[in-house]
Every structure is written in C-alpha cells, then in structure tokens.
N, C-alpha and C positions, 0 to 999 in steps of 0.2 A: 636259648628260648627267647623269642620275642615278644614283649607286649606293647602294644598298640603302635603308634607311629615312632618312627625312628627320634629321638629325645634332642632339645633342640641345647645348642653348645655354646657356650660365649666367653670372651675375654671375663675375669673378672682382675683386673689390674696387671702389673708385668709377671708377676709369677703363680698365677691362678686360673681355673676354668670353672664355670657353672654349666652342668649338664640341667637339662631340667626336661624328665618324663612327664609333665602333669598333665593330665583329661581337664575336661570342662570340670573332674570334679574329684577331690583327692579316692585314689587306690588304694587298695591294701595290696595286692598283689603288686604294683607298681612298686610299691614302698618296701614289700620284698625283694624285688631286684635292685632295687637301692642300695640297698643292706649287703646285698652280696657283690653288686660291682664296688663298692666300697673296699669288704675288705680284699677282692680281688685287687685293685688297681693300688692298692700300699705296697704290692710288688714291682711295679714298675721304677725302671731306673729315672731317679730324678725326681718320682712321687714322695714330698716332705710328707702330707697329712689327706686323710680325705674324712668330711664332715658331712653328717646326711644332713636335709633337711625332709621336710615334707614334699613328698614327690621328688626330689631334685638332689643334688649331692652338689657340694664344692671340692677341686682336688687340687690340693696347692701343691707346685711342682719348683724347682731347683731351673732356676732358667741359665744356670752354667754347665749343668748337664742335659739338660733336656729341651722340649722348646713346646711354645702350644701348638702347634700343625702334628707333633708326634703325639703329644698327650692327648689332644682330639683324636687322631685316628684309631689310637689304642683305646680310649675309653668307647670309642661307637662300634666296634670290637666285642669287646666285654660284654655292652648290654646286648647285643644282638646272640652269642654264642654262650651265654653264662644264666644258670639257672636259679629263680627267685631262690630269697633264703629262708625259710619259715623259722622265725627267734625262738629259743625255746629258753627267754625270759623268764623271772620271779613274779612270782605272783604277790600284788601289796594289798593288803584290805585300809582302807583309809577310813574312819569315823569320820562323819562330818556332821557339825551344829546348823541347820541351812534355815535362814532367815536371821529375824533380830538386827541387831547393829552392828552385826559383820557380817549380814548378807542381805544387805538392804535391795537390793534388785530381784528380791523372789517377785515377789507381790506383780510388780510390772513384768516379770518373766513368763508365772502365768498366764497371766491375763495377756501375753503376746500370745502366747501358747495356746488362748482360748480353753485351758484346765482351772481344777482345784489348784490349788498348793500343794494337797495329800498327793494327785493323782503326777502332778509335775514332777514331784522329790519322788514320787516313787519308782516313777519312767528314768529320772536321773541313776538311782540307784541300781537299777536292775538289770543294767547294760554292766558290758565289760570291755573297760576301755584298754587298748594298747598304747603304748609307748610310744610314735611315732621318730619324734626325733627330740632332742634336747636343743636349746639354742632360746637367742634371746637375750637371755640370762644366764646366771648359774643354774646349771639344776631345774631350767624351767622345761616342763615338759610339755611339746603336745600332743592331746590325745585323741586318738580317731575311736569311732564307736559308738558316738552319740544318736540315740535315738531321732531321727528327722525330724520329728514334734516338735525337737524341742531347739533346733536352730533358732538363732536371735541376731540379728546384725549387730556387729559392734558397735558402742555408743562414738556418734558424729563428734561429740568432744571428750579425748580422754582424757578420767581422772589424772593426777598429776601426785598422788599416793595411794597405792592399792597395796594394805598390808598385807604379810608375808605370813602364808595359811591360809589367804583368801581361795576360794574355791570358785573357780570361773567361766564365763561362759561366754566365745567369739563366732561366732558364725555357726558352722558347721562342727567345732569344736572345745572343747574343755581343755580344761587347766587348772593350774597350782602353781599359788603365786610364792616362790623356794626364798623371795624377799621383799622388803618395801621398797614401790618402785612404779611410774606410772604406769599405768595400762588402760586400754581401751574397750579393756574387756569386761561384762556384766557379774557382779558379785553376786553369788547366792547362796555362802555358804562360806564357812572357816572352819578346821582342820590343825588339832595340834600339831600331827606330824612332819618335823623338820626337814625338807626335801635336801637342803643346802647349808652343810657346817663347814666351816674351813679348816677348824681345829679336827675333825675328825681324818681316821686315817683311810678311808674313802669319803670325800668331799661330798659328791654327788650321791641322792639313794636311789634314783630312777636309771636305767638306761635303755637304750632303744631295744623295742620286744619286749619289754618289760609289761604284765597286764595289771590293772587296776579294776577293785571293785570298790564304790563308796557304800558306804553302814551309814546308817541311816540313825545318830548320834541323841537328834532329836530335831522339832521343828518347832519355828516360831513365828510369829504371824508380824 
C-alpha cells in the first residue's frame, strides 16, 4: 500500500540510509507505514538496526555484507508493497501541574493561543496523544495529536536547562522532557512521572504507538 509520494532516500554516513516520507505536514498514517517498514526491513540481510523517526526512519545496514544501492532498492520496495501498522500500544495517563515555576510558558502560550489558561490546559488535556517516535534523548517522546490551537513555534533561543518532567510544547507537537537538558521547546507544565531510569529493568517507559492522556493535576497562574 502506498502513501503519498514515493519517500525520499539518502546517505546518512558509510553504513546508513534516511528514508524520509514526510508531507508538508506530519501523518499519522505515514507514521504507520514507518512502523511497519521498520520492522519489515530488520529482515534484510545486512540490516544492523532500523530507528523511526517522525515521518522518516534511519536503517543502519553492514556495508560488508550489503551496500546502499541494495538497501535503497529494498527499502522503496517495502514502502510501496507493505501495509501501514496500526500500534496497538499502552495506554499512560500522566498528571500534570501546568503553570507556576515549572511551567512558566503557560501564560505566553495562551495568549499565543488567543485563550484563557482554563480553556488552553483543557484543549491540552483532552486530546490523546500518540507516541510517535522516541529519539533525541532517552526516552524522549514525540507526540502527535495536539489540538491545532494550540501550535506554538519553538523559542528563537533555546533554554540551555529544561528540567526533567518538564511538560512541553514545539510546533505542532508536545513532549516530556525523560531528563535535564536543553531544549527549545515551551514549558507548560511538569509531571512527576519518570519517563527515563537507567537502573530500572525497562530503561525507557514510552515506546512508539504508545497513547497518552494528560490529567489535569492542577493549574497555576
């Protein structure tokens, strides 16, 4: 099954490709065939790993057994004859405290938004976000699903510490920041929930398909 145009392919160093499906503006269903030419193409001989991203996949390949002319050919294959994957991910409820001094970007988020604060946090809340891809970071996710409203361009200068539970907000998309770490992204909100422990015996607690709802913890002005 195909969707939209044929996915554009590149070097990404001697032993790697970047496929990249993406529209003028992220899929969900794109992002499903991601997901399945993914784990389709860990069968290919020579395929070490293949990593989603948002719209697009990386697929690091063995260039003593394989080469990029054959992994390209087989992955534009895949997407053209392989069918999206619908996840049938965990569901996470996440509490979050949004505003105050660790979410100091409501206030200006609103008023991007042309809302209350009530009517912003609640549009925030009331969607259900998917898992897109992991990357970045550890454990960092992003998620598609955001109500259009409430898009906000990332800030022209990024912070250079965004605590770890910070609850965030980049374009078209949210986040959760799994540690302390710059980002560029608008804070409006923190979140007890550890996305990212080392010690534990699953590291990561998000993974792609995975859905998210945020609880609405409390607000503060």
């Amino acid at each position: 099954m195909t969707i939209g145009p044929a996915p554009r392919i590149s070097l990404a160093g001697s032993g790697a490709l970047l496929l990249d499906g993406a529209q003028p503006s992220f899929d969900d269903a794109v992002q499903e065939l991601v997901w399945a030419v993914a784990e389709a193409a860990r069968g290919l001989d020579g395929v070490r790993e293949t990593v989603p991203g948002m719209n697009n996949l990386l697929v690091l390949f063995d260039p003593l057994v394989t080469d990029a002319s054959r992994v390209g050919e087989q992955l534009q294959s895949l997407w053209a004859g392989t069918d999206p994957q619908t996840a049938t991910g965990t569901l996470h409820r996440i509490p979050v405290h949004y505003g105050g001094s660790r979410g100091e970007d409501l206030a200006g988020w609103a008023a991007h938004c042309g809302l209350s604060l009530e009517e912003t946090v609640n549009r925030h809340a009331a969607a259900t976000y998917s898992v897109a891809a992991i990357g970045a970071m550890p454990g960092f996710p992003y998620l598609s699903g955001l109500d259009p409203r409430l898009t906000w361009p990332r800030r022209k200068n990024p912070r250079l510490k965004v605590a770890e539970g910070a609850v965030i907000i980049g374009g078209a998309q949210a986040g959760i920041m799994p540690m302390t770490a710059p980002s560029g992204w608008h804070i409006i909100g923190h979140t007890d929930v550890r996305l990212f422990d080392i010690e534990a015996q699953s590291p990561v607690l998000l993974r792609p398909g995975d859905k998210i709802q945020f609880e609405i913890a409390g607000i503060e002005q």
